[in-house]
C-alpha positions, -999 to +999 in steps of 0.1 A: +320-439+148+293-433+120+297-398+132+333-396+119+338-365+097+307-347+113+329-332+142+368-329+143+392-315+169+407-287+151+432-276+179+450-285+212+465-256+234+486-275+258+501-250+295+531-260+314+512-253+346+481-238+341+447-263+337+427-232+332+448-225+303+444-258+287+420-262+255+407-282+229+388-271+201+362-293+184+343-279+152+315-294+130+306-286+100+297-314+080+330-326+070+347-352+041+334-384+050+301-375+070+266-380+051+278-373+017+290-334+032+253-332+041+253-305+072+234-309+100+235-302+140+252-333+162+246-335+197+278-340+223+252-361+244+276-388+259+310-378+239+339-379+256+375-369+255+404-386+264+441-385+264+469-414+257+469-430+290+435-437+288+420-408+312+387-402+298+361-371+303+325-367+294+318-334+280+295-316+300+260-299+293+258-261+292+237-232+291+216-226+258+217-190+271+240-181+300+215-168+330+184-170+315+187-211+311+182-225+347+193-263+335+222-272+312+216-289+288+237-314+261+254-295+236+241-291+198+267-280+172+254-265+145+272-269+112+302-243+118+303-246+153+332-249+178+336-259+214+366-250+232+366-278+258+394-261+286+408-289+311+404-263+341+372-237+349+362-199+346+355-175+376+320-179+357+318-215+369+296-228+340+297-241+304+276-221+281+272-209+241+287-178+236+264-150+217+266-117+206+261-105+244+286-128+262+313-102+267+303-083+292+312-113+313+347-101+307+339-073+328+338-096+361+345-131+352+381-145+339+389-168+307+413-174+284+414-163+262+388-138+267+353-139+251+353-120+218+332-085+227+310-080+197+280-067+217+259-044+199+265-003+203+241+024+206+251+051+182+239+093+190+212+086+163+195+058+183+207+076+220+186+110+208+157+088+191+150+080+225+146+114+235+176+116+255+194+143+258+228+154+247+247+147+282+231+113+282+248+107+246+285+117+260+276+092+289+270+063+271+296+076+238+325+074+264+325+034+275+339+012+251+319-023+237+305-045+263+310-025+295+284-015+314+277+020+317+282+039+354+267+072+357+279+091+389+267+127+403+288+142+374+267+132+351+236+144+369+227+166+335+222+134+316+192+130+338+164+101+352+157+090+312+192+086+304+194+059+334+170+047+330+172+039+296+213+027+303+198+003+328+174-013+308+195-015+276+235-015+287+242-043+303+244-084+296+204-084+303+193-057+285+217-069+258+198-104+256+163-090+259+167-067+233+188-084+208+180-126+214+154-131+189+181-118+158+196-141+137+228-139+143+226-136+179+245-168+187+279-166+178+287-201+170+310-208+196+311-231+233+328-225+261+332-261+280+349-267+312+358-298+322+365-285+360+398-306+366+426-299+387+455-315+369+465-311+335+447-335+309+473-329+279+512-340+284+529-307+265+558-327+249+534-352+227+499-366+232+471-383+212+440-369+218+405-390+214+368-377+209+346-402+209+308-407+206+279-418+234+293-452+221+322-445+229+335-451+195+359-429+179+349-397+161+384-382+155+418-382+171+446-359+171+484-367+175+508-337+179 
């Protein structure tokens, strides 16, 4: 493919059993080979994968941003980008770009492994710049990283500010209104699943091929 260099599959994470389990991960990045190591964004539109025997998969749109995107759409690595393409699916049932918000869909969704939780913190500074009150900072001080916060009738001293303010703002959609405009609020990673239920990659030894809309070969893997 003239596209060879641009993307590589940097790893394959093989299960005995489980489909769900099973991974590939592609990155791009403007690689040896690939425009002279000029970077720029490719577009899975049409790629597939496939394994020794032949058994070929097209890799699927996903969600620019999980929820608030209605339609999938193809995927666009960015130079530095990875996909992790699992052979099985997610309770979450969708393909999607991960961001800085993404995990508090650990909270009621499974994956594996499970999506890195770097969601931004409220700290007692901003909690009391809001006016809240000093109950309301204990409240939201006791739940770890990307967890919504529950306030029950012993917390009724943090008062009707305090949840409001935790419903608006603590949570995967007060996460994304508040924070998707920042330039770093995509993380650089895909989750992709290829919704199969049988195992794409033999565990012994396999040849793994991604190849273009073309179907012309982009990179392969042996292990």
């Amino acid at each position: 493919s003239p596209l060879q260099g641009a993307v590589r599959i940097s790893a394959v994470r093989y299960s005995e059993t489980d489909v769900n389990k099973e991974y590939i991960i592609i990155s791009s990045g403007g690689f040896s080979g690939f425009g002279g190591g000029e970077k720029k964004a490719v577009s899975l539109d049409g790629w597939t994968i496939e394994n020794n025997e032949g058994a070929r998969h097209a890799i699927p749109p996903a969600a620019n941003i999980p929820y608030l995107d209605s339609t999938p759409s193809p995927i666009q690595l960015n130079p530095g980008d990875e996909a992790r393409i699992v052979t099985g699916d997610s309770s979450f049932g969708s393909s999607f770009r991960e961001n800085i918000c993404t995990g508090y869909f650990n909270e009621s969704h499974s994956f594996s492994p499970a999506l890195e939780e770097s969601c931004p913190e409220f700290s007692k500074e901003d909690i009391l710049g809001q006016k809240l009150n000093a109950a309301c900072v204990d409240v939201v001080d006791r739940v770890t990283r990307c967890r919504q916060v529950i306030i029950g009738y012993e917390d009724s001293a943090a008062g009707n500010d305090c949840i409001a303010f935790v419903q608006a703002h603590l949570n995967y959609a007060g996460c994304v209104k508040d924070n998707k405009d920042a330039e770093r609020f995509f993380t650089g990673r895909w989750r992709v699943f290829l919704k199969m239920n049988q195992k794409l990659w033999n565990p012994a030894h396999d040849r793994v091929f991604l190849r273009d809309k073309e179907g012309l070969i982009v990179d392969e893997y042996s292990y």
